[in-house]
C-alpha positions as CSV (number, residue, x, y, z in Angstrom):
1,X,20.4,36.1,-32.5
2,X,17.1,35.1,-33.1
3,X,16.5,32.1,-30.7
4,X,13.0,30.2,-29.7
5,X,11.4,28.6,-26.6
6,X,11.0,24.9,-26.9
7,X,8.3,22.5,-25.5
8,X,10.2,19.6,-23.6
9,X,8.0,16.7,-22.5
10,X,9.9,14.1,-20.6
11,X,9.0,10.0,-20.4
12,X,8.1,10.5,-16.5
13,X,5.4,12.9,-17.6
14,X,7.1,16.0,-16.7
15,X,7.0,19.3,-18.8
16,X,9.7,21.2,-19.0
17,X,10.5,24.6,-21.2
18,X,13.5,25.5,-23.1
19,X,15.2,28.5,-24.5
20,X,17.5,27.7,-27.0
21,X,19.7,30.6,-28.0
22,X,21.1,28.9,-31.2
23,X,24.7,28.1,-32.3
24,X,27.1,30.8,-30.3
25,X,30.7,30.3,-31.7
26,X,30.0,26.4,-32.6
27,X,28.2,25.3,-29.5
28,X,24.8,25.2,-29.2
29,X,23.6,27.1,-26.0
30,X,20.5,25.7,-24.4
31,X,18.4,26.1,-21.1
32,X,15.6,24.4,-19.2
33,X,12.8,26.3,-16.9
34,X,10.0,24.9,-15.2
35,X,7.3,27.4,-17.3
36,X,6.8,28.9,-20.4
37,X,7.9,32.7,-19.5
38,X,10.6,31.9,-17.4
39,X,12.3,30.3,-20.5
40,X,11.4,33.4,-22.5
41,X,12.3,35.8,-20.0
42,X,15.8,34.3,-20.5
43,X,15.4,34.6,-24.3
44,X,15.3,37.7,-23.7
45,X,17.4,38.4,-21.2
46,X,20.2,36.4,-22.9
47,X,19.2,39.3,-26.3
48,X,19.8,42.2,-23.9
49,X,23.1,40.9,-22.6
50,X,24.6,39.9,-25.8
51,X,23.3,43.5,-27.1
52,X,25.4,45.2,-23.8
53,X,28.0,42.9,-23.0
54,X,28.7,40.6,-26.1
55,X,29.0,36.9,-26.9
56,X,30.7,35.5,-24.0
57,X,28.2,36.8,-21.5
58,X,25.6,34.7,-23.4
59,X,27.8,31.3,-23.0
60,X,27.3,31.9,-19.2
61,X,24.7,30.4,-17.1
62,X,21.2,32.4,-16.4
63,X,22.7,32.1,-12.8
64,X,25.9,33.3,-13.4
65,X,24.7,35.9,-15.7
66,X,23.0,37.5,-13.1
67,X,26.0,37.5,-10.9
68,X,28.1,39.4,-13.4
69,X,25.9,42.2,-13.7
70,X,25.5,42.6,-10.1
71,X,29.3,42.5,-10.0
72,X,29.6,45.3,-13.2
73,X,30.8,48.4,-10.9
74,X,33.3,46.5,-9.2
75,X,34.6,44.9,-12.1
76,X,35.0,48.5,-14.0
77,X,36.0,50.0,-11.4
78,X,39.5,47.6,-12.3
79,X,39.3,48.4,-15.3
80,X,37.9,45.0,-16.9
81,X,34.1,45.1,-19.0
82,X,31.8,42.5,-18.3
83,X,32.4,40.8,-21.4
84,X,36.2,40.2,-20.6
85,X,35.4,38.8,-17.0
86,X,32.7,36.8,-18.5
87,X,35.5,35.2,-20.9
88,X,38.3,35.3,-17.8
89,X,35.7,33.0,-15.8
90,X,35.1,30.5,-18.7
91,X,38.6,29.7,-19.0
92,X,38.5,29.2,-15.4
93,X,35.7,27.6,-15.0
94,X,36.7,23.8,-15.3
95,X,39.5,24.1,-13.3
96,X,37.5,25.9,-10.5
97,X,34.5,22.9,-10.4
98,X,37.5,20.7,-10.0
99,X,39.4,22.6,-7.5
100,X,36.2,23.1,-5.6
101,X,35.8,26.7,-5.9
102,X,32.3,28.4,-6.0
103,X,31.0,31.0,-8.4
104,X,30.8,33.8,-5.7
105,X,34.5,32.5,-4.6
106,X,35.5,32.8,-8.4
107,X,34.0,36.1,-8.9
108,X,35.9,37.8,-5.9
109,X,38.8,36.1,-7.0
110,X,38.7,38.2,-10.5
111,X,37.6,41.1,-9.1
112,X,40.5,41.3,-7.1
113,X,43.5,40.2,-9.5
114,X,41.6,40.5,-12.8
115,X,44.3,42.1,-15.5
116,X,42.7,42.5,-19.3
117,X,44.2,40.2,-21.8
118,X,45.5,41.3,-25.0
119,X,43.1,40.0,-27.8
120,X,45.5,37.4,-29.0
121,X,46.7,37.4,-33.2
122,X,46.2,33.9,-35.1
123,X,47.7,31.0,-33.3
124,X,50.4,31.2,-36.4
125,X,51.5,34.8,-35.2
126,X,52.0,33.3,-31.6
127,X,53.9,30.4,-32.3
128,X,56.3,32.6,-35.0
129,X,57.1,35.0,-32.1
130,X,57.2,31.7,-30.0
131,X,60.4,30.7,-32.1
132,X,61.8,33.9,-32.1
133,X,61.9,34.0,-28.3
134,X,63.0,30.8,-28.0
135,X,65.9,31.4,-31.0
136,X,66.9,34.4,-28.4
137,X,67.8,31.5,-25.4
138,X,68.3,28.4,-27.4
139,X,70.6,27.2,-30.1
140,X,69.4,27.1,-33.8
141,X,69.2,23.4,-34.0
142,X,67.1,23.3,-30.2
143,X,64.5,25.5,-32.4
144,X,65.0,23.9,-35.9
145,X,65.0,20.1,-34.6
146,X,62.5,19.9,-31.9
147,X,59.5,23.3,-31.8
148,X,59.3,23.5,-35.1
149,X,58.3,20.1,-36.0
150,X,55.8,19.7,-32.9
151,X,54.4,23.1,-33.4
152,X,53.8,22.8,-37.1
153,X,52.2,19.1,-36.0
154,X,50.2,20.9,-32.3
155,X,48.8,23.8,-34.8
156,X,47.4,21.1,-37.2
157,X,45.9,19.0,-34.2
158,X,44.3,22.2,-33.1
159,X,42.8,23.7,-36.6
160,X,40.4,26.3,-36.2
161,X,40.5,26.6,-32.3
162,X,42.4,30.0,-30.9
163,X,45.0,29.9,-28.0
164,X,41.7,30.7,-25.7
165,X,39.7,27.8,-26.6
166,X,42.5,25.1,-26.2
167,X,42.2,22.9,-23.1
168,X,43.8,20.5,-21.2
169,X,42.4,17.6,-22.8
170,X,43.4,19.2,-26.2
171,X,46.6,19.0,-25.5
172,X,47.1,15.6,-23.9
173,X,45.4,14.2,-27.2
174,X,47.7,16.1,-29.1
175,X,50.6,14.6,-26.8
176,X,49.3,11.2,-26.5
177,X,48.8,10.7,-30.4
178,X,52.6,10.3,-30.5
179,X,54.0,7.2,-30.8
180,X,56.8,7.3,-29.2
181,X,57.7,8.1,-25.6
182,X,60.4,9.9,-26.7
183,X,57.9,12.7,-29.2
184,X,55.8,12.7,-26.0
185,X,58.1,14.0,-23.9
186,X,59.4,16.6,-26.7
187,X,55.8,17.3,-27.5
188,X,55.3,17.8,-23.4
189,X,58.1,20.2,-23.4
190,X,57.3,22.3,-26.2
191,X,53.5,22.7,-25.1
192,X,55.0,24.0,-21.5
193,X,57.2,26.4,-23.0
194,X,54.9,27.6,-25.4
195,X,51.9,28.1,-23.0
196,X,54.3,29.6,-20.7
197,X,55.2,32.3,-23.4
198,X,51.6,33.0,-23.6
199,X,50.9,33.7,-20.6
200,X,53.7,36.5,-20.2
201,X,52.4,38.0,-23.5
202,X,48.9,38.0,-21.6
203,X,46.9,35.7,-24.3
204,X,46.1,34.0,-21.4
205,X,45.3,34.2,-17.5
206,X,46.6,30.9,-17.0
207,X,48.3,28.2,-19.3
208,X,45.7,24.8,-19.4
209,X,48.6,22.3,-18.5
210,X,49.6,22.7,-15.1
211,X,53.1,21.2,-14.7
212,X,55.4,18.4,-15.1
213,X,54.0,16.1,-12.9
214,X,50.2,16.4,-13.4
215,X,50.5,15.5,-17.9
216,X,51.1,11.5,-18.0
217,X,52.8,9.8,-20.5
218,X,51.8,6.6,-21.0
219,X,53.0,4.5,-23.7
220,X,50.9,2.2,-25.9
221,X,49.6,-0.3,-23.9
222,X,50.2,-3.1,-26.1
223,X,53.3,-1.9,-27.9
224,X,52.4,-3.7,-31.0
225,X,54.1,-2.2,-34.1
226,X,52.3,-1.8,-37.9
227,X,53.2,-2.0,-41.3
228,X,51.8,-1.7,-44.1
229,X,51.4,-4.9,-46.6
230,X,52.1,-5.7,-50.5
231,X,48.6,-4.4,-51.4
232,X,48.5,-1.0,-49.6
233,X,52.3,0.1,-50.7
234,X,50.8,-0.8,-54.3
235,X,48.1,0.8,-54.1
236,X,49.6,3.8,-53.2
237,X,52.5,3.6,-55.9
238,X,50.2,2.9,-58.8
239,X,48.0,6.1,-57.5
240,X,51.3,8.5,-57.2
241,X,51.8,7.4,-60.7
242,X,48.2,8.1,-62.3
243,X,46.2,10.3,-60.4
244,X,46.2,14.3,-60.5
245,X,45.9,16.3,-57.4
246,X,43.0,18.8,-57.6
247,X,43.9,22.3,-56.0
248,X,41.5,25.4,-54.9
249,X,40.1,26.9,-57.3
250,X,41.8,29.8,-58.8
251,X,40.2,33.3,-59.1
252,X,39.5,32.1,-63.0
253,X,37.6,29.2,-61.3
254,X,40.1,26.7,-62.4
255,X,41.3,23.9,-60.4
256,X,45.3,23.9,-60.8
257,X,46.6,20.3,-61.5
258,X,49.9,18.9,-59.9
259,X,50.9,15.1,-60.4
260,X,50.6,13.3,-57.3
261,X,53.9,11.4,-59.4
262,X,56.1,14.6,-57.7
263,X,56.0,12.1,-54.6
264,X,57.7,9.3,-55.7
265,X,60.9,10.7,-54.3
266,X,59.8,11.2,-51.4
267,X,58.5,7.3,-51.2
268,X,61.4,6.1,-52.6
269,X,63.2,8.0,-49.7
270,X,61.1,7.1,-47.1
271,X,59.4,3.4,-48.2
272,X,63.0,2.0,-49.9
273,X,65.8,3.9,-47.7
274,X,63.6,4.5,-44.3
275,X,64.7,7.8,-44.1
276,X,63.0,10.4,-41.5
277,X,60.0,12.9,-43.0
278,X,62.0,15.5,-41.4
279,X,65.5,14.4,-42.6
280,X,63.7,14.2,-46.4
281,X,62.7,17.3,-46.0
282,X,66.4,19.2,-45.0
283,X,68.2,17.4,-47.5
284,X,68.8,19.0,-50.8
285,X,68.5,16.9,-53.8
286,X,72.1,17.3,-54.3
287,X,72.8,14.7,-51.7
288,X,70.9,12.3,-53.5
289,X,74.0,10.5,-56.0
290,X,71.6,8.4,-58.9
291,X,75.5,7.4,-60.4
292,X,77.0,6.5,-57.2
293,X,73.5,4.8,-56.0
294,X,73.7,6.5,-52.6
295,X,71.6,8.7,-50.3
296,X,73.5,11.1,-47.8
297,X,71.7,12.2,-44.9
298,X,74.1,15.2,-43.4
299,X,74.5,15.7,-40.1
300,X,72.4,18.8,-39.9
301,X,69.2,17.1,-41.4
302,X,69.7,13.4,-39.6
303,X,67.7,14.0,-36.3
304,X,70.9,11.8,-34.2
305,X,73.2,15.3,-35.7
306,X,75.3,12.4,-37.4
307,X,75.6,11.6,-41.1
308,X,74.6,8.8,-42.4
309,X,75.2,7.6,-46.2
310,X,72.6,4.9,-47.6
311,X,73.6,2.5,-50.4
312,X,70.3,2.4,-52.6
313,X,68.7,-0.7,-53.1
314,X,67.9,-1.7,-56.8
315,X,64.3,-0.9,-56.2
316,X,64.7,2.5,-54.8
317,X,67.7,3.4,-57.6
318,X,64.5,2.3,-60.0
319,X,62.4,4.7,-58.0
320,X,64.6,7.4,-57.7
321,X,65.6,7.2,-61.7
322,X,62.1,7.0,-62.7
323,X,60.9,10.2,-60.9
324,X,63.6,12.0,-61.9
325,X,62.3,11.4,-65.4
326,X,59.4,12.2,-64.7
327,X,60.1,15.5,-62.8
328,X,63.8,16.8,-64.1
329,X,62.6,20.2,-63.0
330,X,61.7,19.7,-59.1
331,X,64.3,20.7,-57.0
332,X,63.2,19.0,-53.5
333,X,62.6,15.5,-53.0
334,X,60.0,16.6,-50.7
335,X,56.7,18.0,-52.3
336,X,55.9,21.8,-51.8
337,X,52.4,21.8,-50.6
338,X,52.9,18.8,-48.7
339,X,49.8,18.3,-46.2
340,X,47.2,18.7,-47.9
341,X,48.1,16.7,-51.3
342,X,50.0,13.7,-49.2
343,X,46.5,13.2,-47.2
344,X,44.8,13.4,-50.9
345,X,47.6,10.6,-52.0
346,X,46.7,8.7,-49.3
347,X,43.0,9.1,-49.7
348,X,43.1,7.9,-53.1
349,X,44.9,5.6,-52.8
350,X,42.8,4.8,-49.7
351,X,45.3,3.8,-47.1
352,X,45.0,4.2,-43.2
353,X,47.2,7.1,-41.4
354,X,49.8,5.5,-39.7
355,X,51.9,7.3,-37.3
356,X,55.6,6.6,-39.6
357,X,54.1,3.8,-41.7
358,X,56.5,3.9,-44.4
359,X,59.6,4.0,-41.8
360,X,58.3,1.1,-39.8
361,X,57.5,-0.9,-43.2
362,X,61.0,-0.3,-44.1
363,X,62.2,-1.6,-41.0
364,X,60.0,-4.6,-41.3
365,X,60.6,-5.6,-44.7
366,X,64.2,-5.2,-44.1
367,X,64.8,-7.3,-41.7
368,X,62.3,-9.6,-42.7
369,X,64.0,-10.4,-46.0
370,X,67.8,-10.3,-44.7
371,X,67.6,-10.9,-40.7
372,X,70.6,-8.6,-40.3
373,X,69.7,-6.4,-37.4
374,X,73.3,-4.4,-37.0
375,X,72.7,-2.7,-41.5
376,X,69.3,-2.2,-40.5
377,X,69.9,-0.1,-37.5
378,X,72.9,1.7,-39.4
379,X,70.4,2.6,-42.5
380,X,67.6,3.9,-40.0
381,X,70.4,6.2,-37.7
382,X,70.4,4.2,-34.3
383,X,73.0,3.6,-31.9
384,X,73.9,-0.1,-32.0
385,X,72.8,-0.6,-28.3
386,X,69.5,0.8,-28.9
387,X,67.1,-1.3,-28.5
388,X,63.8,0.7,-30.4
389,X,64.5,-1.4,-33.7
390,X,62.3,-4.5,-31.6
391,X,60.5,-2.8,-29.7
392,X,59.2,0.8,-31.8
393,X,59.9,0.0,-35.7
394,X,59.7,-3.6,-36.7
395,X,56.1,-5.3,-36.9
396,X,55.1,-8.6,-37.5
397,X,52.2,-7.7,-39.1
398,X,50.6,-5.8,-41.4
399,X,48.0,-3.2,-40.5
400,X,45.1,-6.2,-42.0
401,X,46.5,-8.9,-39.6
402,X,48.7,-10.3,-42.2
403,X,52.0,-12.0,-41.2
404,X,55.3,-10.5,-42.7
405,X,57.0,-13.6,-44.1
406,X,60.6,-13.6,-46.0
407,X,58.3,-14.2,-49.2
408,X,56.5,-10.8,-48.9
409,X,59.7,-8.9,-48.3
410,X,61.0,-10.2,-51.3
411,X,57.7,-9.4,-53.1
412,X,58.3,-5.7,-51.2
413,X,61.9,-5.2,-52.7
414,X,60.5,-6.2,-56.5
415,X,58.6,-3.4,-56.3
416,X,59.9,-1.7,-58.8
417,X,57.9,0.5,-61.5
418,X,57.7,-1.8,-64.0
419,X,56.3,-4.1,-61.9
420,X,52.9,-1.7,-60.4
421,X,52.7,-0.8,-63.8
422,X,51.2,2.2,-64.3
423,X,47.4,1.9,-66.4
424,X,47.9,5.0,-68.5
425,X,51.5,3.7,-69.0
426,X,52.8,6.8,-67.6
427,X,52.8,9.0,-64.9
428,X,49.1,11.1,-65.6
429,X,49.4,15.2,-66.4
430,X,52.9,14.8,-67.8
């Protein structure tokens, strides 16, 4: 750490000093003295104790730095280093100013019931022994249908943070960007019970939800639903068809190509048959009957646990036919690799991310072309007295303000491929 002291001269006329410390684990620390060597006395101070003590005594305060130290003995003597009080006290330290608590008050507090944390493995390694406990207590289809689809979507929300680092407003983002009340409350559930496990494997001193009661869940305020229109669901077939994902590059520095046209399947499935990214994903491409012109959803993939058969609609049969052809050789209608080249589709093809956008312009498109509310809630797996087809997956509009008329849905279901043409006249790398 190199650091510098910085002259600060303020519009009321006021000069002020400050020793910035640099970048410490992506935050930049700063602080302010009234005079030159009182700023770099801290410089150097803050050198010394990141020398002694390491980086998370530097994150502190010059106030609460000085505290620590005075408190070293006492803190050994229980068997904790400065460092690992230092990093105790930050994870406290919000919920301490909010509760009221002072420093001194704090202090005492860890000096008295501090226990050292295990340093904690990659937030991967938690959450796979996370479904193994849970696999112990619950049935396979608790842990298959509900953790591991909101722990593979909380560990992308969280990218590049460890458990340590993860607040409370983390995770009601993370619980609030669902769209339904229904995810929320699953999404609630799982971050309790995964927090919980943490904190009896000692990653952390405390979990940074506190209960039930005190995490909200408030629905969208307006309730509006979105689809997408005639132009975006081109857009994005016509760019599945001709453009070639770019991997990493290999160790021979060569980018390895793979035909964003492996989708189409997968946009057949979920844009023409308005099946679940989940249920696509458990159901093997068996189930999928091009002669018959059906597509069986089995009880163990549908997220209800009851199976549903879909009659194809000429433009998905079209779909499904054509990527066949163009993939004989791929054996899930799902894409391996998934993330990362389904946010490169839709970047290309430069369409918004919206929370099930293909399922809800299904849903719209549907019922906008054939007004038959009882098939449509069959094909999508609801319960005839549900009432979420209204109120969760039909829109009235398109994501640019358009209105869904009869006449787009019909211009939706002639989709087919002849009709986006493709430019090269094929599907590209094939």
């Amino acid at each position: 750490m190199k650091g510098r002291v910085r002259k600060r001269s303020y519009p009321s006329g006021v000069i002020k000093w400050q020793a910035d410390l640099g970048v410490i684990e992506g935050k930049r620390v700063k602080h302010v003295f009234s005079t030159r060597e009182a700023a770099q006395e801290h410089l150097r101070s803050a050198k010394r104790m990141l020398k002694v003590h390491g980086v998370e005594s530097i994150l502190l305060s010059p106030s609460e730095q000085v505290l620590f130290v005075a408190w070293r003995d006492r803190l050994a003597a229980h068997g904790a280093s400065i460092e690992q009080a230092a990093s105790t006290y930050l994870k406290l330290q919000k919920q301490a100013e909010a509760a009221g608590v002072t420093l001194e008050e704090t202090v005492g507090f860890l000096v008295k019931n501090f226990k050292p944390l295990i340093t904690p493995p990659p937030m991967v390694d938690i959450v796979r022994s996370f479904l193994g406990e849970q696999s112990r207590v619950n049935s396979t289809k608790y842990v298959d249908g509900v953790q591991k689809p909101n722990l593979r979507s909380f560990l992308r929300f969280m990218e590049g943070k460890v458990i340590a680092q993860i607040d409370r407003d983390d995770v009601l983002r993370w619980i609030e960007s669902a769209n339904s009340l229904a995810t929320k409350r699953n999404r609630r559930s799982t971050a309790q019970g995964f927090f919980k496990f943490a904190k009896t494997q000692k990653y952390l001193i405390q979990s940074p939800i506190a209960g039930e009661d005190t995490i909200p869940l408030a629905s969208k305020v307006s309730g509006e639903v979105f689809s997408f229109g005639l132009t975006d669901i081109e857009a994005l077939l016509r760019t599945a068809m001709n453009v070639v994902y770019l991997g990493r590059l290999t160790k021979g520095r060569v980018r390895r190509q793979l035909p964003h046209s492996e989708f189409l399947g997968y946009l057949a499935a979920a844009l023409f048959c308005g099946v679940r990214p989940e249920e696509i994903a458990k159901t093997p491409i068996e189930n999928l009957d091009l002669e018959g012109g059906t597509f069986k959803v089995t009880a163990r993939a549908s997220k209800t646990s009851k199976q549903r058969v879909i009659e194809l609609s000429p433009v998905a049969l079209e779909w499904f036919r054509y990527w066949r052809v163009c993939h004989p050789e791929q054996r899930t209608i799902k894409p391996t690799t998934f993330i990362g080249r389904w946010r490169s589709l839709r970047k290309s093809a430069q369409l918004p991310d919206l929370h099930d956008g293909l399922r809800h312009t299904f849903a719209t498109m549907h019922y906008a072309a054939h007004e038959n509310a009882s098939q449509l809630k069959a094909i999508l797996g609801h319960e005839e007295s549900e009432n979420t087809l209204f109120s969760h997956y039909r829109a009235v509009t398109t994501i640019r303000g358009e209105r869904v008329t009869q006449k787009m849905a019909n211009q939706f279901w002639a989709l087919t491929p002849s009709m986006v043409a493709p430019a090269s006249g094929g599907a590209a790398g094939l």
